[in-house]
C-alpha positions in Angstrom: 35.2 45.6 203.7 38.2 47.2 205.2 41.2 47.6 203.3 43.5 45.6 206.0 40.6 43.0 206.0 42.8 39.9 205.6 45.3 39.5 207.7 49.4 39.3 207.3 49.7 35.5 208.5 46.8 34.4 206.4 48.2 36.0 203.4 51.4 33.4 204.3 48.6 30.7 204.5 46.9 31.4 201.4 50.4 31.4 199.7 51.1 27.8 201.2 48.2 26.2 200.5 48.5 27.5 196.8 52.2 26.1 196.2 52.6 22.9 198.5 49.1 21.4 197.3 48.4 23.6 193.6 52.0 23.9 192.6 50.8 28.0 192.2 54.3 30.1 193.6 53.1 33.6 194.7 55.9 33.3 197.2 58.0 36.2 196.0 55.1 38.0 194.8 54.5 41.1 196.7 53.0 41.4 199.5 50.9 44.7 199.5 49.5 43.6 195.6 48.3 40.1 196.7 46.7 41.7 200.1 44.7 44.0 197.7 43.7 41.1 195.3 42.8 38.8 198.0 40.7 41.9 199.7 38.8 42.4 196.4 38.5 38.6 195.9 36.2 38.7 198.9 34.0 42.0 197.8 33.3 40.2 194.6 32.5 37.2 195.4 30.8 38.0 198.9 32.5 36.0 200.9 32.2 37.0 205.1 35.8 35.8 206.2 39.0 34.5 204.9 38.6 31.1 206.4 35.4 30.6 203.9 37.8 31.9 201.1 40.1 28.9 202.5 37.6 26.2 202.3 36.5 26.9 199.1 40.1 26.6 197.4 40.7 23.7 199.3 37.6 21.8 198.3 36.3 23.1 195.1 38.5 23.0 191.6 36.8 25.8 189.8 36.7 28.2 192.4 40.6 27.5 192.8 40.9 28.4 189.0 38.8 31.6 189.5 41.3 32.1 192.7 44.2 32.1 190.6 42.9 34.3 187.9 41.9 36.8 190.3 46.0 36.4 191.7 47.1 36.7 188.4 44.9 38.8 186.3 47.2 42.3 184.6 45.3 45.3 182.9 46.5 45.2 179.4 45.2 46.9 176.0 46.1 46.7 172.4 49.4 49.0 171.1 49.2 50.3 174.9 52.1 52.5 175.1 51.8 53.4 171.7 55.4 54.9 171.3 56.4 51.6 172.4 54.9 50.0 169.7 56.1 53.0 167.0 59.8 52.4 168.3 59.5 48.6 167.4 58.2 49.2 164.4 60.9 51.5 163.6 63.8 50.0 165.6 63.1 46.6 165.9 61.2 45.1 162.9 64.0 46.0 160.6 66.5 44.1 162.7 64.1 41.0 163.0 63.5 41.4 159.2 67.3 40.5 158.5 66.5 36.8 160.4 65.3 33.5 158.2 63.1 33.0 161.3 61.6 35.1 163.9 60.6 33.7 167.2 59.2 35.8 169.5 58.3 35.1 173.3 55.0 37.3 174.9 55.8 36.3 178.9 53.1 36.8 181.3 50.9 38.1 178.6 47.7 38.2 180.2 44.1 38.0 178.0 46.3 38.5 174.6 45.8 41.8 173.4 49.3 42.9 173.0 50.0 39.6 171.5 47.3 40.4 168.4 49.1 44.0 168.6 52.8 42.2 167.6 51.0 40.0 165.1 49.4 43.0 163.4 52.5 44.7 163.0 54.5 41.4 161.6 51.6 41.2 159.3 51.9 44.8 158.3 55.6 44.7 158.1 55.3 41.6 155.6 57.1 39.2 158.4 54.5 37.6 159.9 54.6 34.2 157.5 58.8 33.7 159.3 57.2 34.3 162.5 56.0 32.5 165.7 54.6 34.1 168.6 54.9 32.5 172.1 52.2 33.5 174.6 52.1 32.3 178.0 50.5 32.7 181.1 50.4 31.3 184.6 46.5 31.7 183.9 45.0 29.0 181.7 41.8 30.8 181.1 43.7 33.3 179.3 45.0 30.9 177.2 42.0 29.9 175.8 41.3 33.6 175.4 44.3 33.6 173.0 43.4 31.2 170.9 39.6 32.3 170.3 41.1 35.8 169.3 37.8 37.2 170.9 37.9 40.7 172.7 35.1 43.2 173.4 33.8 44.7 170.5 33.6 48.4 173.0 37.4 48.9 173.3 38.3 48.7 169.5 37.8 52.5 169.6 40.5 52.8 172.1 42.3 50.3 170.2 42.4 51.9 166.8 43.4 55.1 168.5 46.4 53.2 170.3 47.0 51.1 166.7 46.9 55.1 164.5 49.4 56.7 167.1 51.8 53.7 166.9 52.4 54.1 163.4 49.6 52.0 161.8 48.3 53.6 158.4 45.5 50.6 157.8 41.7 51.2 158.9 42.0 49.0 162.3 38.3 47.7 161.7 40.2 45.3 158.6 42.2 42.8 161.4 38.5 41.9 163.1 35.1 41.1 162.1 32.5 42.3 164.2 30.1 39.5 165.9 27.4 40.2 168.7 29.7 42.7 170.7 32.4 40.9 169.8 35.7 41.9 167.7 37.0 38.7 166.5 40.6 38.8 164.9 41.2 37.2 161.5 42.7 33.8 161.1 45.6 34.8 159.8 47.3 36.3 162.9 46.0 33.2 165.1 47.8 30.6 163.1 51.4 31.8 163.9 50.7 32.4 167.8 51.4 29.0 169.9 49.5 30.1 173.8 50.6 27.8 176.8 50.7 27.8 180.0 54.2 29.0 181.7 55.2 29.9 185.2 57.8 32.3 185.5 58.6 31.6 189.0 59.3 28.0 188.5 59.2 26.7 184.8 62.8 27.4 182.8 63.3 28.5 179.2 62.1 26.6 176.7 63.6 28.3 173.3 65.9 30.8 172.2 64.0 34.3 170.7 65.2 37.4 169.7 62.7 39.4 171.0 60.5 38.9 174.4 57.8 41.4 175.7 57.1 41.1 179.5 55.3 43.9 180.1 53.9 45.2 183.7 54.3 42.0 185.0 57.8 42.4 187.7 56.1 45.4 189.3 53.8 42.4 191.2 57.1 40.6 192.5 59.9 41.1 195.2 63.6 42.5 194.0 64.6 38.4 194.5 61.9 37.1 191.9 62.6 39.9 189.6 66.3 39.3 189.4 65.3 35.6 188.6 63.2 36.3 186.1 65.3 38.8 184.2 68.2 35.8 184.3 65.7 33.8 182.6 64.7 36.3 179.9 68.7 36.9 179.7 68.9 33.1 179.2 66.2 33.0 176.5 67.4 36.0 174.6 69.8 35.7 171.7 72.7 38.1 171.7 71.3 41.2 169.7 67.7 40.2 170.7 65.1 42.8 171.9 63.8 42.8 175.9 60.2 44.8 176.0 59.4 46.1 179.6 56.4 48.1 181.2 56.5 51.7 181.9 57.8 51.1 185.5 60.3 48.3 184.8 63.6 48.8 184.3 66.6 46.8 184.2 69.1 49.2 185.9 69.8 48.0 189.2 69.6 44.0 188.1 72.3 41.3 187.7 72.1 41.2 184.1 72.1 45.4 183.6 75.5 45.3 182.1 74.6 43.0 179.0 71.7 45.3 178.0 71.6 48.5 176.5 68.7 51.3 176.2 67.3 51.4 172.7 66.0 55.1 172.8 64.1 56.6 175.6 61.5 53.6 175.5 61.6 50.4 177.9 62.8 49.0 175.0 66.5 46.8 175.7 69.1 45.2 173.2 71.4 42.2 174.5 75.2 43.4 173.7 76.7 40.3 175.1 
């Protein structure tokens, strides 16, 4: 299929359909990163034309959900970024250490993994039994995802790798037991994670946290939705709480740039007022 294969005005209709009748907002999404979703949507599932896409949404629930998903859906790996991670360990923990209660909000966080990564390193930093972890997602198959605490047994190579170079000293093979292909994280972790749905184009804040991770998730919207999000994360943020971005996110040029500071070199920012 060609690249350009759908069509600017049915990219518009798509987006319609999904808000006025779904209540699913892509409408500040960008424009270029839905095209190429929607395009691949069509390769995968073999679908000859947009307007067999259309009817499919419009009369079959599942397929909508798979829609979504496939709208939705962000690359993510464990301790990805793993200076990231060592600068939280380093910076952040010891700051979150000093509160009776640690609340902590993963937004837009995809199938999980870097939720399990945070957990690990409460647990590791002896602050995981204060803790709660928020995860939410637009996508509620990813939800379930979260809670099962299931991931592919073939990346925890990778993962360890990612979890050594961070700053982790503990054989990575001990957070998981191995099952069928499977690596599935201990109980211990899941119990302090709550995962729920959450749209961040239309849903408001729902608790106060002093750190949030929204990683590689603005680079998919328009300069408008981004500044609306960021005034949400600004909103859920105590003072002195931590903001975690992805590599190409920055806060720089947004309405909220002068209440933040850099911690370091990483996407890593602290609220100053």
């Amino acid at each position: 299929m060609q690249a350009n294969f759908i069509k600017d005005d049915e990219v518009e209709l798509l987006i319609d359909e999904l808000a006025q009748h779904y209540g699913y907002d892509f409408t500040n999404y960008t424009r270029a990163s839905l095209k190429r979703r929607v395009n691949r949507l069509l390769v995968i599932d073999r679908l000859p034309s947009f307007a067999e896409l259309y009817y499919r949404i419009k009369n079959d629930g599942n397929y909508l959900s798979h829609v979504v998903e496939s709208l939705t859906v962000n690359v993510t790996e464990m301790f990805r970024d793993p200076l990231v991670f060592k600068m939280i360990r380093e910076a952040v923990l010891p700051v979150l250490a000093t509160h009776p209660f640690i609340r902590i909000w993963h937004a837009g966080c995809a199938t999980g993994e870097e939720v399990y990564s945070m957990a690990i390193l409460l647990d590791e930093a002896n602050l995981l039994n204060k803790s709660l972890i928020y995860a939410t997602d637009l996508n509620p198959s990813v939800i379930e995802n979260i809670q099962k605490g299931i991931f592919p047994l073939s990346r925890m190579q990778q993962y360890s790798e990612n979890y050594i170079a961070s700053g982790g000293k503990k054989d990575f093979s001990s957070f998981y037991t191995a099952q069928y292909g499977w690596a599935k994280f201990n109980q211990r972790l899941k119990q302090k994670m709550i995962a729920a749905m959450h749209n961040l184009v239309s849903d408001t804040s729902f608790n106060e946290f002093q750190l949030i991770f929204c990683r590689n998730v603005l680079i998919y919207f328009d300069k408008t939705l981004q500044d609306k999000v960021l005034k949400l994360f600004d909103d859920s943020l105590e003072r002195l709480g931590f903001l975690v971005l992805g590599s190409k996110e920055n806060l720089r040029f947004s309405p909220i740039a002068t209440k933040f500071t850099q911690v370091q070199k990483e996407k890593i920012w602290r609220k100053i007022q």
